[in-house]
N, C-alpha and C positions, 0 to 999 in steps of 0.2 A: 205820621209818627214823629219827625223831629220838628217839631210847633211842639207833641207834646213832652219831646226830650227834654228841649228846652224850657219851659212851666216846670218840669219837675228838677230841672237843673238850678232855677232860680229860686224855687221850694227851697231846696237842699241847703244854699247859699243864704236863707232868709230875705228874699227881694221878693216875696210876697204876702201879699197880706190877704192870701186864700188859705183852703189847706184840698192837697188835690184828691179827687176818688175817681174813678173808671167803674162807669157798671157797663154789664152788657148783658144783650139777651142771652148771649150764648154757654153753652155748658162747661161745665167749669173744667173742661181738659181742655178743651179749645181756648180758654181764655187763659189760663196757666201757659198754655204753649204760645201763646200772642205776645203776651207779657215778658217771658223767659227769652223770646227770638228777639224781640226788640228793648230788652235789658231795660225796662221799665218796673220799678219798682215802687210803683204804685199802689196804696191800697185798691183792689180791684173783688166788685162783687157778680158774680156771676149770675146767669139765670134771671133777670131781673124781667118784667115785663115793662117794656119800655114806655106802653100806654099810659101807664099807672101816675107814670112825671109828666100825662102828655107830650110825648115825645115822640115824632112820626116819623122820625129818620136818624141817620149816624151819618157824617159826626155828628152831635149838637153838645155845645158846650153852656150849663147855667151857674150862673153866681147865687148863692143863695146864702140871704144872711144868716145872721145866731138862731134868729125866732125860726128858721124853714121857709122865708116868705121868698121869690122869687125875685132878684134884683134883675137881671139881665139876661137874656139867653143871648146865642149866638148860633142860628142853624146852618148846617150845611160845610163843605170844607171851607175854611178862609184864604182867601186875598192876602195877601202882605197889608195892605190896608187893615182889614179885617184882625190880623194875627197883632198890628200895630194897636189896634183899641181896645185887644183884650189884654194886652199886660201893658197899657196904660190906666186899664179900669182897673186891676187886680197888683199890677206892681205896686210895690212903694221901698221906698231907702230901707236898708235894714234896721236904723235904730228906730224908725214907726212900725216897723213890723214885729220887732222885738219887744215893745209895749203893748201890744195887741194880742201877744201869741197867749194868752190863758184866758181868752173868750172861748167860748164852748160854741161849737160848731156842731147844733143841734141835726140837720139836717144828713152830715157827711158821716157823724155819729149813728142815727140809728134808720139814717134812710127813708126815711117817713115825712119827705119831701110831699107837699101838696100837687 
């Protein structure tokens, strides 16, 4: 969880050029109560079959463009390595990220990730 404090900290600040979601299989008190203890105020959707993203484990973290098409996953927990290449792929300065921020994020919108 603080890999994704931090993502949602740099969110917050504009040093990315994502926009973050949490789904998870789980029921949505369990996932309200995850969310709430680790102060993560993340759009988070619960209940989700995780098959559905082909996804066969947690963590796994995907990038996915405007269209829904799948840029990068990242399974499994990260390495400092690991945690080093995913906000070098998804970081950027805040005035590129502030010109980018009214592209529509089809996939994080209605979840209808391939």
């Amino acid at each position: 969880m603080p890999f994704y404090r931090r993502l949602w900290t740099m969110q917050q600040a504009g040093q990315l050029n994502a926009r973050l979601v949490a789904v998870f299989p789980d029921n949505p008190i369990d996932v309200t109560e995850v969310m709430e203890s680790q102060k993560l105020t993340i759009p988070a959707f619960p209940a989700i079959h995780l098959d559905n993203f082909r996804v066969s484990g947690t963590p796994t973290l995907i990038l996915v463009d405007a269209s829904g098409r799948v840029v990068k996953p990242w399974v499994g927990k990260q390495d400092a390595a690991g945690e080093a290449d995913i906000i070098r792929t998804i970081g950027q300065p805040p005035a590129v990220v502030s010109s980018m921020s009214s592209r529509a994020w089809r996939c994080g919108d209605t979840l209808t990730c391939p």
